[in-house]
Each structure stands twice: as structure tokens, then as C-alpha cells.
PyMOL Python script that loads the backbone (N, CA, C, O; Angstrom):
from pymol import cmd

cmd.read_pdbstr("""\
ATOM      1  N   UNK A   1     118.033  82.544  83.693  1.00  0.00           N
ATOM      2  CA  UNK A   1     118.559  81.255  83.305  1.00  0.00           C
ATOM      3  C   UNK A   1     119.187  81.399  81.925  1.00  0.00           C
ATOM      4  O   UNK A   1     118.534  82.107  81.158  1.00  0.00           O
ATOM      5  N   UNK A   2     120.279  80.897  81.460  1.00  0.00           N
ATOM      6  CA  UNK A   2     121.178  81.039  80.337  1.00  0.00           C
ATOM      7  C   UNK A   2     120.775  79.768  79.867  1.00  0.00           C
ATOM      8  O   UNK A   2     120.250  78.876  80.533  1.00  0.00           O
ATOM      9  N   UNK A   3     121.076  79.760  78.610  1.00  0.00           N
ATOM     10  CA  UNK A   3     121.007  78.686  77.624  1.00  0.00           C
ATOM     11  C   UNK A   3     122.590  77.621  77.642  1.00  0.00           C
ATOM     12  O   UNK A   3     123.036  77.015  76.668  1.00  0.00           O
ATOM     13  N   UNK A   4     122.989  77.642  78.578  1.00  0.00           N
ATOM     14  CA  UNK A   4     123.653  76.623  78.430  1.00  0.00           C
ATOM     15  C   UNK A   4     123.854  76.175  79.567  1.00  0.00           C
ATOM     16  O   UNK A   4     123.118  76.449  80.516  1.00  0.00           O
ATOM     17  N   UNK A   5     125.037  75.300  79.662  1.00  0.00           N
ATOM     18  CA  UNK A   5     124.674  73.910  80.706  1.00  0.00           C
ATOM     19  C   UNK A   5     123.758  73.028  80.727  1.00  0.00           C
ATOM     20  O   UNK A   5     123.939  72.242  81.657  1.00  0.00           O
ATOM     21  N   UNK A   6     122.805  72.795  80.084  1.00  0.00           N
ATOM     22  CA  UNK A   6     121.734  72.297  80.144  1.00  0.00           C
ATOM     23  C   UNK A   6     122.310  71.159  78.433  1.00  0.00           C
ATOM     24  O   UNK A   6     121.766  71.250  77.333  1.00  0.00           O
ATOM     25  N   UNK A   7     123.351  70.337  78.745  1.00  0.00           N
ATOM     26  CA  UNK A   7     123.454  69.576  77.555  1.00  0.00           C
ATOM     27  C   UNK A   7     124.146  68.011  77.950  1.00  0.00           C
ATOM     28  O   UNK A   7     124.462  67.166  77.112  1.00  0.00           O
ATOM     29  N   UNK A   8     124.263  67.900  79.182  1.00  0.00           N
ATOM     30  CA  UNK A   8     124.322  66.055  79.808  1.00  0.00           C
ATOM     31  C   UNK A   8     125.706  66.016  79.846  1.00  0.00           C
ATOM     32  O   UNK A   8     126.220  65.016  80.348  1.00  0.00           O
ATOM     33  N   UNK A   9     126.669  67.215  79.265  1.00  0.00           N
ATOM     34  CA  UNK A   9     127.865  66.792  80.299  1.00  0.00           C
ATOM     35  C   UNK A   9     128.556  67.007  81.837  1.00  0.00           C
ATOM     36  O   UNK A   9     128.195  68.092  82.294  1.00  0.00           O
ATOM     37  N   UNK A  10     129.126  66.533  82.421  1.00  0.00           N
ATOM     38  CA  UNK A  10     129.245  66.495  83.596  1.00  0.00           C
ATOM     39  C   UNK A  10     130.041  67.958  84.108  1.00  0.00           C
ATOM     40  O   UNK A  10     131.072  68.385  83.588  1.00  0.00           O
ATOM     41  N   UNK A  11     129.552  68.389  84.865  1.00  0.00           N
ATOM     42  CA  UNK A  11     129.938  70.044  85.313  1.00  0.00           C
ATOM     43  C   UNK A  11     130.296  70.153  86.868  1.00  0.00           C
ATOM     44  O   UNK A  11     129.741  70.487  87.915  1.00  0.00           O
ATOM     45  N   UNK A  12     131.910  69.542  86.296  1.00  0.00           N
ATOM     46  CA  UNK A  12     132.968  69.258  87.983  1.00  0.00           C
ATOM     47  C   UNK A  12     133.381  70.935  87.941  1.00  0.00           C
ATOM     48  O   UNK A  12     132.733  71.747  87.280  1.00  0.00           O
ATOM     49  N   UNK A  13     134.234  71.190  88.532  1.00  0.00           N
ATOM     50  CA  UNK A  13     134.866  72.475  89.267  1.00  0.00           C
ATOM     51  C   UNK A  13     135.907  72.614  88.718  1.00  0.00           C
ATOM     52  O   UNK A  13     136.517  73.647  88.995  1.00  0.00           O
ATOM     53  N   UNK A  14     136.566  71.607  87.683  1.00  0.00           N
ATOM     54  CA  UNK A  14     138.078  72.142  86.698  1.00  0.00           C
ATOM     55  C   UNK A  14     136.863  72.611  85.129  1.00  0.00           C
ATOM     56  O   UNK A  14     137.398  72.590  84.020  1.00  0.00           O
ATOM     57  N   UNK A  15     135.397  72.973  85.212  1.00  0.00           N
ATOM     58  CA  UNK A  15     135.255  72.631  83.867  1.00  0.00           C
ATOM     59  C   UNK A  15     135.160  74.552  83.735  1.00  0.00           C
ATOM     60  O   UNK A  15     135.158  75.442  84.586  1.00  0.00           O
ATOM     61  N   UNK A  16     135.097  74.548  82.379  1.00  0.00           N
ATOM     62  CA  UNK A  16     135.100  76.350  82.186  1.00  0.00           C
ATOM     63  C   UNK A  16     133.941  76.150  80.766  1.00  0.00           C
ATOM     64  O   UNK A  16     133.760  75.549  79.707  1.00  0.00           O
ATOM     65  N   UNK A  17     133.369  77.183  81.728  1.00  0.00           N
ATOM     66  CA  UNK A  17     131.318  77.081  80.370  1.00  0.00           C
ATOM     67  C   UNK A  17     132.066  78.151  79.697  1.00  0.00           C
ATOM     68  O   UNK A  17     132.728  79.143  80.002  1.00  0.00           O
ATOM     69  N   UNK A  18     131.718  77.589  78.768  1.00  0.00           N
ATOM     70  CA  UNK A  18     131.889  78.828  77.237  1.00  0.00           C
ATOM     71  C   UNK A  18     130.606  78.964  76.298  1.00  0.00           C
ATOM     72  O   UNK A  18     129.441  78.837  76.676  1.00  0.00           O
ATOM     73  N   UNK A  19     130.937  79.180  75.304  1.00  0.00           N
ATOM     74  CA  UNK A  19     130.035  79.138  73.975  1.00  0.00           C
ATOM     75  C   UNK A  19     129.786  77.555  73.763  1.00  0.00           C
ATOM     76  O   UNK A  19     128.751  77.064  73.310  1.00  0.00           O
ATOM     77  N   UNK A  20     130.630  77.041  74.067  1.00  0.00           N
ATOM     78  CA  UNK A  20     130.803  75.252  73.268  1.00  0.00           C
ATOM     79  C   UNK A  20     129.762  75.120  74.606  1.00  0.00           C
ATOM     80  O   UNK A  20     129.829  73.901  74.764  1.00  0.00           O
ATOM     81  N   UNK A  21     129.282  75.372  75.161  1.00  0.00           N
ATOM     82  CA  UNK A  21     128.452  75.180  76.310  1.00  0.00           C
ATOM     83  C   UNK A  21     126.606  74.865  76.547  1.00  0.00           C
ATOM     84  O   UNK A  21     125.904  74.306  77.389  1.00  0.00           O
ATOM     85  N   UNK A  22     126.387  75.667  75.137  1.00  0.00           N
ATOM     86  CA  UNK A  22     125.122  75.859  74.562  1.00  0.00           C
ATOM     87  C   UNK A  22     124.162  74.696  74.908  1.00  0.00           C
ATOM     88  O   UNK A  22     124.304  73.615  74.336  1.00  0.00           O
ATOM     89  N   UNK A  23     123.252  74.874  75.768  1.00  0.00           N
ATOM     90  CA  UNK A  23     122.465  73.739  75.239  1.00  0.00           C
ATOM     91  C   UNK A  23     122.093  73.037  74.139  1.00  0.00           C
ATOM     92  O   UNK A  23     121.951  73.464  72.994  1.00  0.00           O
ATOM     93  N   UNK A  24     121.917  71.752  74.619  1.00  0.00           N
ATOM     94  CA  UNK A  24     121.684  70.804  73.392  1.00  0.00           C
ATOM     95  C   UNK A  24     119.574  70.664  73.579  1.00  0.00           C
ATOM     96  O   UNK A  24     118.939  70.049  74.436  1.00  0.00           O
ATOM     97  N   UNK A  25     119.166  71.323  72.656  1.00  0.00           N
ATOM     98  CA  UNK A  25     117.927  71.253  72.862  1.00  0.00           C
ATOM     99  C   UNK A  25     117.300  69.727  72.833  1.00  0.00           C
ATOM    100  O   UNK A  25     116.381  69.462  73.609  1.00  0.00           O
ATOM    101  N   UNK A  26     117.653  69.033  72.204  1.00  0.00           N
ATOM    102  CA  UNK A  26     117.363  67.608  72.389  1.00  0.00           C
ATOM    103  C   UNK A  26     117.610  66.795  73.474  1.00  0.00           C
ATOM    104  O   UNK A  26     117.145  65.656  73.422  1.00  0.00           O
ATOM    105  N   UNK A  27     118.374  67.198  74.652  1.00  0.00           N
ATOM    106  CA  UNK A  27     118.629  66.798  75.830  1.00  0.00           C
ATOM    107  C   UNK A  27     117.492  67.521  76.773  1.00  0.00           C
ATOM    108  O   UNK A  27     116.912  66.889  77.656  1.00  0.00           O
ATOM    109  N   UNK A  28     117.244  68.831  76.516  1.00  0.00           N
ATOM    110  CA  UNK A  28     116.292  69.871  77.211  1.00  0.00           C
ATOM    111  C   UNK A  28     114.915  68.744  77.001  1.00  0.00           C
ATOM    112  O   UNK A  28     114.508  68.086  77.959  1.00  0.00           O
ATOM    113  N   UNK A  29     114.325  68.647  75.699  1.00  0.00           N
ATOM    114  CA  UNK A  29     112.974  67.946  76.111  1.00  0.00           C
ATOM    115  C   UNK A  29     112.893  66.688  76.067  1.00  0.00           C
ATOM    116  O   UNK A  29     111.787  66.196  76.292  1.00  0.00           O
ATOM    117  N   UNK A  30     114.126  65.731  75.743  1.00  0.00           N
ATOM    118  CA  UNK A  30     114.203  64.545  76.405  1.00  0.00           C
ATOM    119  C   UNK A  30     114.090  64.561  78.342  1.00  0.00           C
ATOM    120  O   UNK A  30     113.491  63.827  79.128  1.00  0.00           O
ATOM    121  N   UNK A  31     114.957  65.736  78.528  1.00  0.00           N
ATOM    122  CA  UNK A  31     114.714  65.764  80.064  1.00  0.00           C
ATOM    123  C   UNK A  31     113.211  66.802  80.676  1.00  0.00           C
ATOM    124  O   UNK A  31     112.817  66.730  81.840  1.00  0.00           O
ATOM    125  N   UNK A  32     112.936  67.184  80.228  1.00  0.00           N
ATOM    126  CA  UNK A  32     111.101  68.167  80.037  1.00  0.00           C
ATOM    127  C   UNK A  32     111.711  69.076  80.502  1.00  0.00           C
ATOM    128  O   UNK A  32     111.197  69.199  81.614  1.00  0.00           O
ATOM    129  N   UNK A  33     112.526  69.866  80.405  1.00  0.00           N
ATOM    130  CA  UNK A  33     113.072  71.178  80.363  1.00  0.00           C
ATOM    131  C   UNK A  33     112.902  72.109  79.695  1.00  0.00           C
ATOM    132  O   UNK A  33     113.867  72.679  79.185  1.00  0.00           O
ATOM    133  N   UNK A  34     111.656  72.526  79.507  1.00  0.00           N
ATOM    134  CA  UNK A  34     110.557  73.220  78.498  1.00  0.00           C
ATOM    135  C   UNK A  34     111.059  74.739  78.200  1.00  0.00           C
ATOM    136  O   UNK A  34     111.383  75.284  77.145  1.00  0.00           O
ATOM    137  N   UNK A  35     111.006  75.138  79.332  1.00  0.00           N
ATOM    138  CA  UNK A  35     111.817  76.808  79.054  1.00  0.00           C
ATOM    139  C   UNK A  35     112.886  76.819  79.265  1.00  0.00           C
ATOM    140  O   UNK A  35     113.241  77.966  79.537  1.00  0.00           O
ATOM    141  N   UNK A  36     114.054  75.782  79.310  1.00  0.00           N
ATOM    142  CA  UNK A  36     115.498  75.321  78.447  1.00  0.00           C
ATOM    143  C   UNK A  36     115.259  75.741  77.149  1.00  0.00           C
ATOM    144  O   UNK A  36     115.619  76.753  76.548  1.00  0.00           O
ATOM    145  N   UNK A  37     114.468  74.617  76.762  1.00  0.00           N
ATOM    146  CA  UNK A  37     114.631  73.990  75.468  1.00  0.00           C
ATOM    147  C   UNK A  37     114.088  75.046  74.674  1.00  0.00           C
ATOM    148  O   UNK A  37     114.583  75.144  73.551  1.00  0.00           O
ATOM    149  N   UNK A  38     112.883  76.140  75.086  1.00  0.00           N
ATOM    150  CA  UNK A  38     112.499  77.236  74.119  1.00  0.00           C
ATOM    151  C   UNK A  38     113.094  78.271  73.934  1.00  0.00           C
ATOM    152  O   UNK A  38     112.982  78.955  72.917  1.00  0.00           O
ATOM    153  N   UNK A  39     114.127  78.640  75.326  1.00  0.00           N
ATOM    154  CA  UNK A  39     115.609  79.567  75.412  1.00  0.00           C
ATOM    155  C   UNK A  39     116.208  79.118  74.305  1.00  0.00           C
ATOM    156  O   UNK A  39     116.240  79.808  73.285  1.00  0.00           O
ATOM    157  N   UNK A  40     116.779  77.855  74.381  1.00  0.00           N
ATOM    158  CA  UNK A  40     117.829  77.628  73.346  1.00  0.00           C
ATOM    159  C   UNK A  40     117.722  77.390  72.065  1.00  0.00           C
ATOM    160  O   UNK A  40     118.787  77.173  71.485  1.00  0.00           O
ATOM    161  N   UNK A  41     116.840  77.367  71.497  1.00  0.00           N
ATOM    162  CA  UNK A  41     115.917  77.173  70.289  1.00  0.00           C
ATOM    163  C   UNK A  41     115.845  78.336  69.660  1.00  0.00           C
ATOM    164  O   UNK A  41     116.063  78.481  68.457  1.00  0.00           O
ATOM    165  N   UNK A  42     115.397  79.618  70.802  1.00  0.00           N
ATOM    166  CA  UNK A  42     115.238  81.111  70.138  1.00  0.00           C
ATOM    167  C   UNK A  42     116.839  81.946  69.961  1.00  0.00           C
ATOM    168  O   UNK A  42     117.297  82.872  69.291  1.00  0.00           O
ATOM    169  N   UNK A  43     117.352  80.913  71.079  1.00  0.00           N
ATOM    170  CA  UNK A  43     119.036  81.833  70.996  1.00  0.00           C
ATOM    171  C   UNK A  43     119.780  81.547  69.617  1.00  0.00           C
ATOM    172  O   UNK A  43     120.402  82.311  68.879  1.00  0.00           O
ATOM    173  N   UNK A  44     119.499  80.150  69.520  1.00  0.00           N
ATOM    174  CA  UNK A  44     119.979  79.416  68.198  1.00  0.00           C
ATOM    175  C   UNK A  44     119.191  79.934  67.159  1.00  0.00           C
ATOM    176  O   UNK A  44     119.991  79.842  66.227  1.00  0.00           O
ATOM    177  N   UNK A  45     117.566  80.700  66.401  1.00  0.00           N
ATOM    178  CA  UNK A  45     117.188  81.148  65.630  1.00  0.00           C
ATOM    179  C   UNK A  45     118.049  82.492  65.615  1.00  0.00           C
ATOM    180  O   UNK A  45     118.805  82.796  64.692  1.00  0.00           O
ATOM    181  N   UNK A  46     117.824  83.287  66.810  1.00  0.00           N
ATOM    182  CA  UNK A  46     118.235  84.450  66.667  1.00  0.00           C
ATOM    183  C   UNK A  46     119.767  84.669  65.792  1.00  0.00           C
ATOM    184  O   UNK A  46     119.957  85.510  64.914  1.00  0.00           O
ATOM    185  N   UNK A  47     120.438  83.994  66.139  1.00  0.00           N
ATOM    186  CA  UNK A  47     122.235  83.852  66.216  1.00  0.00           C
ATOM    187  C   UNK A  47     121.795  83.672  64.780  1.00  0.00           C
ATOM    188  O   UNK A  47     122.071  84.593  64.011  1.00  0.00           O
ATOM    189  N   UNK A  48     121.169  82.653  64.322  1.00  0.00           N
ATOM    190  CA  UNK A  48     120.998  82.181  62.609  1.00  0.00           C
ATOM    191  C   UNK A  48     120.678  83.312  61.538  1.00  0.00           C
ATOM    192  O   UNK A  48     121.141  83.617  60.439  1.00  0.00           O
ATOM    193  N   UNK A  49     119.501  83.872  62.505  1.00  0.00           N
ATOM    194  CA  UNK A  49     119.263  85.187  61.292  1.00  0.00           C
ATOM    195  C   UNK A  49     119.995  86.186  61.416  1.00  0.00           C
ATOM    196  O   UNK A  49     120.062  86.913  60.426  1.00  0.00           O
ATOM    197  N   UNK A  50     120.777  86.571  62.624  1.00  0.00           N
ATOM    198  CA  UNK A  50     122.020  87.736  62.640  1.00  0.00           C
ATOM    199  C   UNK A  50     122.985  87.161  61.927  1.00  0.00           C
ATOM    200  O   UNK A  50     123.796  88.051  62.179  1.00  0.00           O
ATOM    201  N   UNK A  51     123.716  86.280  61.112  1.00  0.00           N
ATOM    202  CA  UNK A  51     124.444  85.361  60.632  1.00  0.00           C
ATOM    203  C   UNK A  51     124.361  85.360  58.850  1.00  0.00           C
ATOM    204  O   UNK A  51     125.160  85.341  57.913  1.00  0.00           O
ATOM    205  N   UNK A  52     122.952  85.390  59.042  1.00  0.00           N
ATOM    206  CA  UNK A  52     122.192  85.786  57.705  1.00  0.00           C
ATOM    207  C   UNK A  52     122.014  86.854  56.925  1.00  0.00           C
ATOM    208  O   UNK A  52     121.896  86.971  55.705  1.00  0.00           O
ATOM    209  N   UNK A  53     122.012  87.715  57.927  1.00  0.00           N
ATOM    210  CA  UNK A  53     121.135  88.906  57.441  1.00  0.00           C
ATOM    211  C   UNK A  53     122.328  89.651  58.179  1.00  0.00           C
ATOM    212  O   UNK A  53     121.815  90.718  58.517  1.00  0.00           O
ATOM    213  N   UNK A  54     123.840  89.653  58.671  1.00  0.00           N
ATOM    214  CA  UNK A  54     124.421  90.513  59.452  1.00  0.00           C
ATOM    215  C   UNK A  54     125.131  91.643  58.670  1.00  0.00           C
ATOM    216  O   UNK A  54     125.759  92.380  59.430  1.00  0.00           O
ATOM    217  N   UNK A  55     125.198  91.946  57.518  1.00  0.00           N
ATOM    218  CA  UNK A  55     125.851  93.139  56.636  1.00  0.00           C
ATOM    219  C   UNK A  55     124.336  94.215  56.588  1.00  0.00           C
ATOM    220  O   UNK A  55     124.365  95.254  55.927  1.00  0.00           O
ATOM    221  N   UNK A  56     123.226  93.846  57.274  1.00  0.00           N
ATOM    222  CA  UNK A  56     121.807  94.673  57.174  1.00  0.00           C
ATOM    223  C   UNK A  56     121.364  94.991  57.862  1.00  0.00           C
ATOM    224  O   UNK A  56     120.442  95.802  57.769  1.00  0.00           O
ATOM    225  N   UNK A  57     121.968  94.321  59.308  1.00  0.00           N
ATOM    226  CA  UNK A  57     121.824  94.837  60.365  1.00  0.00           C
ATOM    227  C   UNK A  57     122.597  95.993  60.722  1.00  0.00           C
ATOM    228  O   UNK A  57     123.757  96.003  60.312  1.00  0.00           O
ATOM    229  N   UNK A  58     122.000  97.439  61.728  1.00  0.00           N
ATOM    230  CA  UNK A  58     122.578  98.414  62.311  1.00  0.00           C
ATOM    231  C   UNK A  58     122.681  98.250  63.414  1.00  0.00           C
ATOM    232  O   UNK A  58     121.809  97.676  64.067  1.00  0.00           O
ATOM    233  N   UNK A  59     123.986  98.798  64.016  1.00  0.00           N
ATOM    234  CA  UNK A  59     123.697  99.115  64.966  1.00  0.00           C
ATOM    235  C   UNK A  59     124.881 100.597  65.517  1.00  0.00           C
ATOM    236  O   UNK A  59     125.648 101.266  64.825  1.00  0.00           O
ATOM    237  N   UNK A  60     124.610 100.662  66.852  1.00  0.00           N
ATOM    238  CA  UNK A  60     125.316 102.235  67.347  1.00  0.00           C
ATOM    239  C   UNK A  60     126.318 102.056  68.379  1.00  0.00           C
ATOM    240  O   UNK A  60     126.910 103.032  68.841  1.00  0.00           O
TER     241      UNK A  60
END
""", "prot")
cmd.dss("prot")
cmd.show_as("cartoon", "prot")
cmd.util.cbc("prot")
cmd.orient("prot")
């Protein structure tokens, strides 16, 4: 399960999921979408501290 779609807008067949797609965690446990809402919470920490800390991070 991905962290997005899960944010109350309507998802017809012209729509295209992107990044702008992200769940809205406040929709997740207004609707009790528990392991939504803890996906998107950790995707959104994670993204924050790579953001933070990204000139210290390695990688190969």
C-alpha cells in the first residue's frame, strides 16, 4: 500500500497520482485508516530528515 490516494479527492480515470498525491494524514484518522495514516507520517518524517541532513547523507 503507498502513501497516497488516501487524501478525499475524487479519483475518476482522467486523474494522474503523482507526488501532489500524498496522503493527507488528517483525512487517514479522521477516516480510521491507521496504517495509512502511520505510512504517511513516517514517509513525511523520513523525506524531512533526508531534506535536513541531505549534504551527510551517502550513498553508492
Amino acid at each position: 500500500m503507498a502513501s497516497v490516494i488516501f487524501n478525499g479527492k475524487p479519483l475518476t480515470p482522467d486523474v494522474v497520482v503523482d507526488e501532489t498525491w500524498f496522503s493527507d494524514f488528517a483525512f487517514c484518522v479522521s477516516n480510521k485508516l491507521w496504517y495509512m495514516a502511520s505510512k504517511t507520517l513516517a514517509e513525511e518524517t523520513a523525506w524531512k530528515f533526508a531534506k535536513e541532513k541531505w549534504n551527510r547523507l551517502g550513498y553508492n
